[in-house]
PDB file of N, CA, C and O in Angstrom:
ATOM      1  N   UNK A   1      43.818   0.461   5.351  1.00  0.00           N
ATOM      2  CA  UNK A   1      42.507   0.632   4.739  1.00  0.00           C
ATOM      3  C   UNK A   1      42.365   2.114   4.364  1.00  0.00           C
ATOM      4  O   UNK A   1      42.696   3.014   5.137  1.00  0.00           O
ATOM      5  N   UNK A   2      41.805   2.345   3.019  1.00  0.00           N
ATOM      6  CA  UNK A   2      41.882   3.619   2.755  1.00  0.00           C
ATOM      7  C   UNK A   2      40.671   4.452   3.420  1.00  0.00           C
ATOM      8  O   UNK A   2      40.388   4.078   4.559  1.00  0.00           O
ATOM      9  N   UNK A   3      40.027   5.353   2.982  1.00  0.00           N
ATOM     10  CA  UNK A   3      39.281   5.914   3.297  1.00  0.00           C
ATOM     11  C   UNK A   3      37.869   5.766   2.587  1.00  0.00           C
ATOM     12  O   UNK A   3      36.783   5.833   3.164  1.00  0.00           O
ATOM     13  N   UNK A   4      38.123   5.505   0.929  1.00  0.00           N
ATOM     14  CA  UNK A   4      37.326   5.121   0.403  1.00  0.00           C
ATOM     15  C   UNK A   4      36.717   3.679   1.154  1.00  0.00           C
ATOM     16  O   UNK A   4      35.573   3.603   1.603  1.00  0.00           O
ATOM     17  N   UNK A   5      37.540   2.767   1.185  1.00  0.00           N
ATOM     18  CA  UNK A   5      37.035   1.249   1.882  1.00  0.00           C
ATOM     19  C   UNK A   5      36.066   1.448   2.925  1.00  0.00           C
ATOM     20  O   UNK A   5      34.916   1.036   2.773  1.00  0.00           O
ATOM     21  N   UNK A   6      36.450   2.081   4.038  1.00  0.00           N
ATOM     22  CA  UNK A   6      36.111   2.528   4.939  1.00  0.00           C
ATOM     23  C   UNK A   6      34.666   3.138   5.283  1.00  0.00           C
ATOM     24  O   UNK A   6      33.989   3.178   6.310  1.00  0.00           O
ATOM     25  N   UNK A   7      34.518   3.535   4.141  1.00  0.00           N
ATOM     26  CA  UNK A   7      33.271   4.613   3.962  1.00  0.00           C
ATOM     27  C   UNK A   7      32.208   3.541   3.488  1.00  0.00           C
ATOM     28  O   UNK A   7      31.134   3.381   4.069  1.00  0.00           O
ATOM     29  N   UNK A   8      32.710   2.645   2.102  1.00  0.00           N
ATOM     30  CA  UNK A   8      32.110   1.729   1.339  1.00  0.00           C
ATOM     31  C   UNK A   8      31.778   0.604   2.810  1.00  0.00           C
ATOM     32  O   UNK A   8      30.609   0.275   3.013  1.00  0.00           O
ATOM     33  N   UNK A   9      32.702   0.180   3.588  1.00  0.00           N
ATOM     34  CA  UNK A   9      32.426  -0.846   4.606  1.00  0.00           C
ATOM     35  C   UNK A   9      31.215  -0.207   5.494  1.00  0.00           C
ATOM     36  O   UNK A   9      30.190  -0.888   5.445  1.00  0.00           O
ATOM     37  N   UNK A  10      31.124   1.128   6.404  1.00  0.00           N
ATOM     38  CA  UNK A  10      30.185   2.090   7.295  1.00  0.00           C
ATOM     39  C   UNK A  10      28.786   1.652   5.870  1.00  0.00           C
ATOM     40  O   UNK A  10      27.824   0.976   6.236  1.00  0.00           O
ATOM     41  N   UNK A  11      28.848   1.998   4.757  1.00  0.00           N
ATOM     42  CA  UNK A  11      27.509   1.790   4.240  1.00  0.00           C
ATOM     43  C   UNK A  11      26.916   0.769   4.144  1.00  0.00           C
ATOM     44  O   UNK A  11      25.693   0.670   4.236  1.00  0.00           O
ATOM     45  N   UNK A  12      28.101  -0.615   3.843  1.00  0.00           N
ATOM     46  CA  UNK A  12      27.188  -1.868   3.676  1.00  0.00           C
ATOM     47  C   UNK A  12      26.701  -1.916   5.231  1.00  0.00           C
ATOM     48  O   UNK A  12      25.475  -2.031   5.247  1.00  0.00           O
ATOM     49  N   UNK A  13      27.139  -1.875   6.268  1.00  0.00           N
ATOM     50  CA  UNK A  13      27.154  -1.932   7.464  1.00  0.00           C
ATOM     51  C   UNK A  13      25.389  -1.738   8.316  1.00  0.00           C
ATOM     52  O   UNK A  13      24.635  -2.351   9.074  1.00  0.00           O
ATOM     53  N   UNK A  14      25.497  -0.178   7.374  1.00  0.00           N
ATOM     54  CA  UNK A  14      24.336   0.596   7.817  1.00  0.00           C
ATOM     55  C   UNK A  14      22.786  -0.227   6.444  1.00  0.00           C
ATOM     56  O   UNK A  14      21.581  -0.447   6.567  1.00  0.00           O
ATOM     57  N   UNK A  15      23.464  -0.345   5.691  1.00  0.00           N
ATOM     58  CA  UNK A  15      22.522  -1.177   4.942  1.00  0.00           C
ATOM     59  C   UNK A  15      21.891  -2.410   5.007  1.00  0.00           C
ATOM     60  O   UNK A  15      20.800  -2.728   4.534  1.00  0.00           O
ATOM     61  N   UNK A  16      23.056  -3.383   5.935  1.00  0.00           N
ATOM     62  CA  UNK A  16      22.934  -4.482   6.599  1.00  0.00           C
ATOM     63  C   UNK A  16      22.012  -4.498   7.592  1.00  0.00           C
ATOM     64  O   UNK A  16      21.264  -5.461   7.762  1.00  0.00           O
ATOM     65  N   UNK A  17      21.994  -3.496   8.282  1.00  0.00           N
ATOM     66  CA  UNK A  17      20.724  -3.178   9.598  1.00  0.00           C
ATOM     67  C   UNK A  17      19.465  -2.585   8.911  1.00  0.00           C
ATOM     68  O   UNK A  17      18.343  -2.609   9.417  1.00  0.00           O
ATOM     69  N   UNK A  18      19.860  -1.899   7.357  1.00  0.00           N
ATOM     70  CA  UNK A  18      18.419  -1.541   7.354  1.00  0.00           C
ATOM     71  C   UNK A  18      17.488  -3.090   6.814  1.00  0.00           C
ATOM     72  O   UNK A  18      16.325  -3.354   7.122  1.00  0.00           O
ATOM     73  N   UNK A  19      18.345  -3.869   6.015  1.00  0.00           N
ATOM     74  CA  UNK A  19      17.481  -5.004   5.785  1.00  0.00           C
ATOM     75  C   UNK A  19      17.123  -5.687   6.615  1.00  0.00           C
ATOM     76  O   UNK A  19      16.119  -6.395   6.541  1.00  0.00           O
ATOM     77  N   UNK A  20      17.911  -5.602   7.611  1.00  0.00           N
ATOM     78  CA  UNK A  20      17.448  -6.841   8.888  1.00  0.00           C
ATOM     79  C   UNK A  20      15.858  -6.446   9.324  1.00  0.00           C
ATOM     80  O   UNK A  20      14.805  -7.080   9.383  1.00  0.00           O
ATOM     81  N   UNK A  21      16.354  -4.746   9.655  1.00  0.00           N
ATOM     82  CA  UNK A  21      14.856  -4.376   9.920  1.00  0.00           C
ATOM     83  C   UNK A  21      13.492  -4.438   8.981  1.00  0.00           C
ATOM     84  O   UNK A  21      12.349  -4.165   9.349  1.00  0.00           O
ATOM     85  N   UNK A  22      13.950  -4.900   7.579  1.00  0.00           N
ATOM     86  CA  UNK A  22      12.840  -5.007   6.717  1.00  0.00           C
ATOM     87  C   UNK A  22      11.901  -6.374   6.684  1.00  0.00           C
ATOM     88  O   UNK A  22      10.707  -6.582   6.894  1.00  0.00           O
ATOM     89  N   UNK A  23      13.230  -7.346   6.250  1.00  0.00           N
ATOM     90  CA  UNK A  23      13.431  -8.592   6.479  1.00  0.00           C
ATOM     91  C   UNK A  23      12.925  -8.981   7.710  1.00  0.00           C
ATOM     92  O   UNK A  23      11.784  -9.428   7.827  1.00  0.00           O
ATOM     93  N   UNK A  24      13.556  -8.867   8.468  1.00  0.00           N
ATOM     94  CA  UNK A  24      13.365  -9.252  10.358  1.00  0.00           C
ATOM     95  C   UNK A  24      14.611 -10.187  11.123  1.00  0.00           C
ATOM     96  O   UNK A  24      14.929 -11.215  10.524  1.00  0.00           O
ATOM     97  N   UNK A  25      15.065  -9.990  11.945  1.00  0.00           N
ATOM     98  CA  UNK A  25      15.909 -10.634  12.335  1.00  0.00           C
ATOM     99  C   UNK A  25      15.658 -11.946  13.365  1.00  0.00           C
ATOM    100  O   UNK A  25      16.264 -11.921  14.436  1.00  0.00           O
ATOM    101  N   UNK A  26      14.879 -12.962  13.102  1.00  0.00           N
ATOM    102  CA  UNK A  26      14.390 -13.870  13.920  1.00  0.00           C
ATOM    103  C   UNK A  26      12.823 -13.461  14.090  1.00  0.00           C
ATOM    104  O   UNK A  26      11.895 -14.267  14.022  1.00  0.00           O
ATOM    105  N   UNK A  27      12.729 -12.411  14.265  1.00  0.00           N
ATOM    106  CA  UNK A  27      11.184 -11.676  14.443  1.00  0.00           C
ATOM    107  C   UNK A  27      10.735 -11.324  13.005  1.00  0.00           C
ATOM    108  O   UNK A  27      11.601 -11.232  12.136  1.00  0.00           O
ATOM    109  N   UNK A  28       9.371 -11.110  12.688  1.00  0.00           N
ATOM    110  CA  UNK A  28       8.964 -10.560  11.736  1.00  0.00           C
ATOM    111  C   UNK A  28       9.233  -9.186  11.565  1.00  0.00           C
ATOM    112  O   UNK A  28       8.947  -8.214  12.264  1.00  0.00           O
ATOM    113  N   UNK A  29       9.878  -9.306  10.427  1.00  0.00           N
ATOM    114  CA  UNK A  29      10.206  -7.869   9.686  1.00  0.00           C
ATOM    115  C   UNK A  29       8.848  -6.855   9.672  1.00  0.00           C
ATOM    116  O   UNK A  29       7.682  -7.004  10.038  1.00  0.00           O
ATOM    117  N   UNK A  30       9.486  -5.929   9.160  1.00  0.00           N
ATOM    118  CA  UNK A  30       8.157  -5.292   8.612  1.00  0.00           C
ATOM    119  C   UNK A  30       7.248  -5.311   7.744  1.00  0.00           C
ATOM    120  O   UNK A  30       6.071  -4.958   7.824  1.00  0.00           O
ATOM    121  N   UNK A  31       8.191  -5.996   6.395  1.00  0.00           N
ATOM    122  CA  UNK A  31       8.156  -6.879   5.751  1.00  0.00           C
ATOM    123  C   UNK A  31       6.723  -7.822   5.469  1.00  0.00           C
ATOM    124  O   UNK A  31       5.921  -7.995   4.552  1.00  0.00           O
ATOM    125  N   UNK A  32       6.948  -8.300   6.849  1.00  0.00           N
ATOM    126  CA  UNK A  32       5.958  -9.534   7.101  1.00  0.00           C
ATOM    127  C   UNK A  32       4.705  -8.535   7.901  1.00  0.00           C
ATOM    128  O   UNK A  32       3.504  -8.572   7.635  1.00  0.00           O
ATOM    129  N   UNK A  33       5.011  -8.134   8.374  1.00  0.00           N
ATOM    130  CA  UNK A  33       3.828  -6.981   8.774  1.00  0.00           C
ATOM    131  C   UNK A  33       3.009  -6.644   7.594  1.00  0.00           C
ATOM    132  O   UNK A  33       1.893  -7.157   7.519  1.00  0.00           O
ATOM    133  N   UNK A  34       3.371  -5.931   6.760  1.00  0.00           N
ATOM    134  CA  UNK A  34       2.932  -5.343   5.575  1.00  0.00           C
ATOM    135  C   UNK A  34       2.136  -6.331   4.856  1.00  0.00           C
ATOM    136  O   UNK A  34       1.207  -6.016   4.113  1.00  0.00           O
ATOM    137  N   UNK A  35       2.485  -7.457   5.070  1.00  0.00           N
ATOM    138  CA  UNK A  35       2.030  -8.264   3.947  1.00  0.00           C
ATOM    139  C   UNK A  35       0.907  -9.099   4.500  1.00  0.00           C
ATOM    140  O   UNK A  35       0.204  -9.867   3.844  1.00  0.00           O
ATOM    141  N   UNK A  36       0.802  -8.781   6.168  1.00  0.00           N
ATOM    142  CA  UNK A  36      -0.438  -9.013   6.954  1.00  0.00           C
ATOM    143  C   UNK A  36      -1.070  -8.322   7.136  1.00  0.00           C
ATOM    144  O   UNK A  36      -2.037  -8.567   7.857  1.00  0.00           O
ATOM    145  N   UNK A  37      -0.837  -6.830   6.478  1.00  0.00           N
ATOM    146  CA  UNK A  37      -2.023  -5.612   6.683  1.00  0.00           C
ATOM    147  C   UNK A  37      -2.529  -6.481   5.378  1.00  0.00           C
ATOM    148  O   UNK A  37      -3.678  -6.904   5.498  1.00  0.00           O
ATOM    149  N   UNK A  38      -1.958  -6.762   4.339  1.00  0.00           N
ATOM    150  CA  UNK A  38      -2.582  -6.345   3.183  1.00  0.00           C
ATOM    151  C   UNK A  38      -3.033  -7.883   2.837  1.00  0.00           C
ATOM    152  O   UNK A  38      -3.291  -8.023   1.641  1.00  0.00           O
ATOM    153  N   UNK A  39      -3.155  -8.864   3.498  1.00  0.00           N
ATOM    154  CA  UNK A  39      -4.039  -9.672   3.641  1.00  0.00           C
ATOM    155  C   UNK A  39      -5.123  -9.449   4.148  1.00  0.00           C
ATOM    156  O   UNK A  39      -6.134  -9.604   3.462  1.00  0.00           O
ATOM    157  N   UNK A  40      -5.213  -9.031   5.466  1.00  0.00           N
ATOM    158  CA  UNK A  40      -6.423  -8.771   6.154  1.00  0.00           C
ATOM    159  C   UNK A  40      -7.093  -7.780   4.974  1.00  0.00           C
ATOM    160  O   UNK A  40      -8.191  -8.291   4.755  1.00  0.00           O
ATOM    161  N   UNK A  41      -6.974  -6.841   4.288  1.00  0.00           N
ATOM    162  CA  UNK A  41      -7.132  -5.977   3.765  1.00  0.00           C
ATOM    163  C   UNK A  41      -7.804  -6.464   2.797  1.00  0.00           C
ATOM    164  O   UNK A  41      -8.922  -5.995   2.582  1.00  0.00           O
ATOM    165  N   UNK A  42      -7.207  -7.700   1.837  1.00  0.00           N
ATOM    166  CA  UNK A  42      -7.903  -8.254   0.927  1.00  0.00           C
ATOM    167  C   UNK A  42      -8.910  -9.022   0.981  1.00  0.00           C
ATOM    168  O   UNK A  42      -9.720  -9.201   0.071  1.00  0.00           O
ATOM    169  N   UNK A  43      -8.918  -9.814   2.686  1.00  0.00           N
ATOM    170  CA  UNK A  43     -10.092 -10.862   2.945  1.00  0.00           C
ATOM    171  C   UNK A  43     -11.327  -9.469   2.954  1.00  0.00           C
ATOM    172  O   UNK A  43     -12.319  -9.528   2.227  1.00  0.00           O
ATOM    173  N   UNK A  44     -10.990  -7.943   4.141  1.00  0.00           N
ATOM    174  CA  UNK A  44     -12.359  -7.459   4.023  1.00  0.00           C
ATOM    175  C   UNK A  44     -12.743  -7.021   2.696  1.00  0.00           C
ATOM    176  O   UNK A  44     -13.951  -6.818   2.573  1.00  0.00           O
ATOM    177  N   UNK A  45     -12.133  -6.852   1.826  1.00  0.00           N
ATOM    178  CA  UNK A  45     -12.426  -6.460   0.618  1.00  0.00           C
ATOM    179  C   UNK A  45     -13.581  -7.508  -0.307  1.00  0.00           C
ATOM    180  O   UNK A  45     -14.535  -7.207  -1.024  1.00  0.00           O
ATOM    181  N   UNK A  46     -13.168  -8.444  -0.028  1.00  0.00           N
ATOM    182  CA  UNK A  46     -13.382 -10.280  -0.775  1.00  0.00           C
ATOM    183  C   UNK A  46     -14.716  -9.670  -0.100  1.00  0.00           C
ATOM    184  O   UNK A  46     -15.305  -8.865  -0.822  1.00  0.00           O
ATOM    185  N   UNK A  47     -15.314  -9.930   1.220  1.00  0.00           N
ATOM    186  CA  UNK A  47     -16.484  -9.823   2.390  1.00  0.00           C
ATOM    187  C   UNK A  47     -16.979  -9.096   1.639  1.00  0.00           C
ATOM    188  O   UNK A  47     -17.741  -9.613   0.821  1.00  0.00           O
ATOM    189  N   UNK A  48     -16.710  -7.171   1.567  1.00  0.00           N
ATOM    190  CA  UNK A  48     -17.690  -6.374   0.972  1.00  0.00           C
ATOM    191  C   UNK A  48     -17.842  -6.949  -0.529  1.00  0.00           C
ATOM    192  O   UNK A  48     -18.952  -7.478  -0.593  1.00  0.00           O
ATOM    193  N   UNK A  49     -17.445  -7.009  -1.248  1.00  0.00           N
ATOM    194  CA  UNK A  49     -18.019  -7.898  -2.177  1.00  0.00           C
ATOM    195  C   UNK A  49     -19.065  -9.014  -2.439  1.00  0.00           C
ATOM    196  O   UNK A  49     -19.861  -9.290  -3.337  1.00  0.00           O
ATOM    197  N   UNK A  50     -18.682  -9.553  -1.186  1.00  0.00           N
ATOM    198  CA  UNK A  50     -19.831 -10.606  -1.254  1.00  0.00           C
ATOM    199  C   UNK A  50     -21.112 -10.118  -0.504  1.00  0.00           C
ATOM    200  O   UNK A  50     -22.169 -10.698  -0.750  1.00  0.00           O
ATOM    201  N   UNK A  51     -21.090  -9.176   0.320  1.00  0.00           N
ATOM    202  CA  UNK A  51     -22.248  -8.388   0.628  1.00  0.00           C
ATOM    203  C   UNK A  51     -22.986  -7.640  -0.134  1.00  0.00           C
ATOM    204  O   UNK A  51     -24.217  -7.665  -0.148  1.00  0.00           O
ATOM    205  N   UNK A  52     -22.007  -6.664  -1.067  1.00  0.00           N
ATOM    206  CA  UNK A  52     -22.739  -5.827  -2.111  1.00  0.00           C
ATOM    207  C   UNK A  52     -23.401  -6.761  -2.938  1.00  0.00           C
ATOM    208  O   UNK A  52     -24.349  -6.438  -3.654  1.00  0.00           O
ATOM    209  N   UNK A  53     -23.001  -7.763  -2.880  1.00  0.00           N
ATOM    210  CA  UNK A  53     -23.604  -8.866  -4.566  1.00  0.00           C
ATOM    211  C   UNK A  53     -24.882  -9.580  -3.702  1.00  0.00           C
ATOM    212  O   UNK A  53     -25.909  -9.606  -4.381  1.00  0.00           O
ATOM    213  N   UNK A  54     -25.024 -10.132  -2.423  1.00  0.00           N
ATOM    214  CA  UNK A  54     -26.393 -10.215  -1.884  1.00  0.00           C
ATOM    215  C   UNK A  54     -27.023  -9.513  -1.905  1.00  0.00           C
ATOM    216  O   UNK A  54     -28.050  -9.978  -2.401  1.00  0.00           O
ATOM    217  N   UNK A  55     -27.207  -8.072  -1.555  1.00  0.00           N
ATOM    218  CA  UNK A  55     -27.578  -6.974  -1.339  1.00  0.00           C
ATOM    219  C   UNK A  55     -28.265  -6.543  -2.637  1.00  0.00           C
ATOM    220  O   UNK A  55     -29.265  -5.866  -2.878  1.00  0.00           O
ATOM    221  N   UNK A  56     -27.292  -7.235  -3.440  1.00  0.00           N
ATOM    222  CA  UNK A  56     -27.966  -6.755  -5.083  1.00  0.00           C
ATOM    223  C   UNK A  56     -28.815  -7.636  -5.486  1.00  0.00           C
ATOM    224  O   UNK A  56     -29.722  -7.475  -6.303  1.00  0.00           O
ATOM    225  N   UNK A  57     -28.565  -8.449  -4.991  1.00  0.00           N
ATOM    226  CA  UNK A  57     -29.630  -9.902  -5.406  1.00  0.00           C
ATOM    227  C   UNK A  57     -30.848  -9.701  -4.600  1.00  0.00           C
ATOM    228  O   UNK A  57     -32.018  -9.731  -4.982  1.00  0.00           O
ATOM    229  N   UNK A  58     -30.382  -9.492  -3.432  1.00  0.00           N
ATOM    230  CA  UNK A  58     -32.007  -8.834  -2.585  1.00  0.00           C
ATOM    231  C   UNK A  58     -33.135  -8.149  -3.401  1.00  0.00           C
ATOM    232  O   UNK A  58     -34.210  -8.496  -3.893  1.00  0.00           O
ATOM    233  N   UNK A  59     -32.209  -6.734  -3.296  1.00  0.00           N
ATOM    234  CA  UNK A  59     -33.221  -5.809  -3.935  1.00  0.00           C
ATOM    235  C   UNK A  59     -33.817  -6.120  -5.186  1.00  0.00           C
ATOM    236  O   UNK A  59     -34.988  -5.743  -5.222  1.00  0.00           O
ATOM    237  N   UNK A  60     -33.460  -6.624  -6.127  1.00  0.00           N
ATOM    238  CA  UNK A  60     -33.462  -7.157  -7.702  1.00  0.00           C
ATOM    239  C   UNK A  60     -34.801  -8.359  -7.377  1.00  0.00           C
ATOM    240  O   UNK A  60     -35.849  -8.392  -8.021  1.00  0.00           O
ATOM    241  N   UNK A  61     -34.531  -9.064  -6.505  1.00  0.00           N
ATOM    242  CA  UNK A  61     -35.789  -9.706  -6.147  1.00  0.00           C
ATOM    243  C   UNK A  61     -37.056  -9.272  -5.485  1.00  0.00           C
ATOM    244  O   UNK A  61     -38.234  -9.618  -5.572  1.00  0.00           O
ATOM    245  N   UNK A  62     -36.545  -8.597  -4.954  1.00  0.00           N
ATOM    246  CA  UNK A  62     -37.626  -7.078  -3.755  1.00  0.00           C
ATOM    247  C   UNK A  62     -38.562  -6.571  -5.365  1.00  0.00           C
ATOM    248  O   UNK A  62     -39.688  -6.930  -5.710  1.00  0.00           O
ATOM    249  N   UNK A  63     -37.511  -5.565  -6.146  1.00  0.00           N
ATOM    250  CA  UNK A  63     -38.213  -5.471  -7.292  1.00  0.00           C
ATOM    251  C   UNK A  63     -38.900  -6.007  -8.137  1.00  0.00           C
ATOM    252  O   UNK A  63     -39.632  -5.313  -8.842  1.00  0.00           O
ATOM    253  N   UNK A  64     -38.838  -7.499  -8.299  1.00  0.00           N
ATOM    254  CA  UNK A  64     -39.410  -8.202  -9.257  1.00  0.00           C
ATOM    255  C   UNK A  64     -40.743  -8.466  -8.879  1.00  0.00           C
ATOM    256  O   UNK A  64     -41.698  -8.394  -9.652  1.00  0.00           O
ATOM    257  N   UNK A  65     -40.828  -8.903  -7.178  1.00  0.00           N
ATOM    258  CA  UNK A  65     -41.485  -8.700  -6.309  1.00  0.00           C
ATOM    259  C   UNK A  65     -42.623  -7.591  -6.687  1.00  0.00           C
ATOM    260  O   UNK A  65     -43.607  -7.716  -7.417  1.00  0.00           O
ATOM    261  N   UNK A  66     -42.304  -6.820  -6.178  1.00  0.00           N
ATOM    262  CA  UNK A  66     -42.938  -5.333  -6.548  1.00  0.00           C
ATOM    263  C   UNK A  66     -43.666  -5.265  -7.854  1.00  0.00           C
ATOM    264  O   UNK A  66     -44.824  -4.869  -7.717  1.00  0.00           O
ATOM    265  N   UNK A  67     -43.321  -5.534  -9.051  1.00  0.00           N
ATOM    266  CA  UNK A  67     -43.610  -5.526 -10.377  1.00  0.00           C
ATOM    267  C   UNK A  67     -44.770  -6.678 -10.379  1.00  0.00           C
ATOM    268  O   UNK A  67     -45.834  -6.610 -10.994  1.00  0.00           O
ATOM    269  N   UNK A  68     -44.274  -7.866  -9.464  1.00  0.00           N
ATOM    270  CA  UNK A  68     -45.475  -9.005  -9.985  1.00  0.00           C
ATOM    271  C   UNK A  68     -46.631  -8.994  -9.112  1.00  0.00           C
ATOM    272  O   UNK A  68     -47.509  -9.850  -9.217  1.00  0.00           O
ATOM    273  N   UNK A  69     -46.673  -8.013  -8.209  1.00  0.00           N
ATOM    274  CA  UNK A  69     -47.533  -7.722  -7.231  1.00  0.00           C
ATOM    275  C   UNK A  69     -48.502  -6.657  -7.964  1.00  0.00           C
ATOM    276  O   UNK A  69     -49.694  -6.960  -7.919  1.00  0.00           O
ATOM    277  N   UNK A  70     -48.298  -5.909  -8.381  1.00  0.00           N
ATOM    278  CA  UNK A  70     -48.543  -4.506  -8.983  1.00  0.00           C
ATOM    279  C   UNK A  70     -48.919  -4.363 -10.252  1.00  0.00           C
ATOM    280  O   UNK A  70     -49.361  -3.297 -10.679  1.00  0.00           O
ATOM    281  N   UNK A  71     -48.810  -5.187 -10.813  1.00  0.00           N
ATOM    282  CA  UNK A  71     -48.943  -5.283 -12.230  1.00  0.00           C
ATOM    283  C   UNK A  71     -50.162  -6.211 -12.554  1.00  0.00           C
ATOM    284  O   UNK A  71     -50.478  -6.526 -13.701  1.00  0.00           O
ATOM    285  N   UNK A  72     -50.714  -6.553 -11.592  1.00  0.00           N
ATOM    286  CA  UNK A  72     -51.941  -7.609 -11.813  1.00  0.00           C
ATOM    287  C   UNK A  72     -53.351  -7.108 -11.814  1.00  0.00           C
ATOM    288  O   UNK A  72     -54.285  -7.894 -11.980  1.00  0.00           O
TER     289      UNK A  72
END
């Protein structure tokens, strides 16, 4: 085996472990981590959304409120 081979074999080697660790080896990768931050991440996102848009509907009625009270 030359030296070149050798070197080329040590990299797939070391590349082989870095995917495992991405991937996961029986366990969740990190991979799969990541992609459960960024779920959770998207449900609270979805939530504040649906809060800001009540919140807006509140006040918008609070105001109309206000106007038909006041205006008489």
């Amino acid at each position: 085996m030359t030296d070149f081979e050798a070197e080329v074999l040590a990299s797939l080697t070391e590349l082989k472990t870095q995917m495992k660790e991405l991937l996961g080896n029986g366990q969740p990768g990190r991979l799969a981590r990541l992609e459960g931050r960024i779920d959770v991440h998207e449900r609270t996102v979805q939530r504040l959304k649906g809060a800001a848009t009540a919140l807006g509907a509140a006040l918008t009625f609070a105001h109309f409120a206000i106007d038909f009270v006041f205006r008489r």
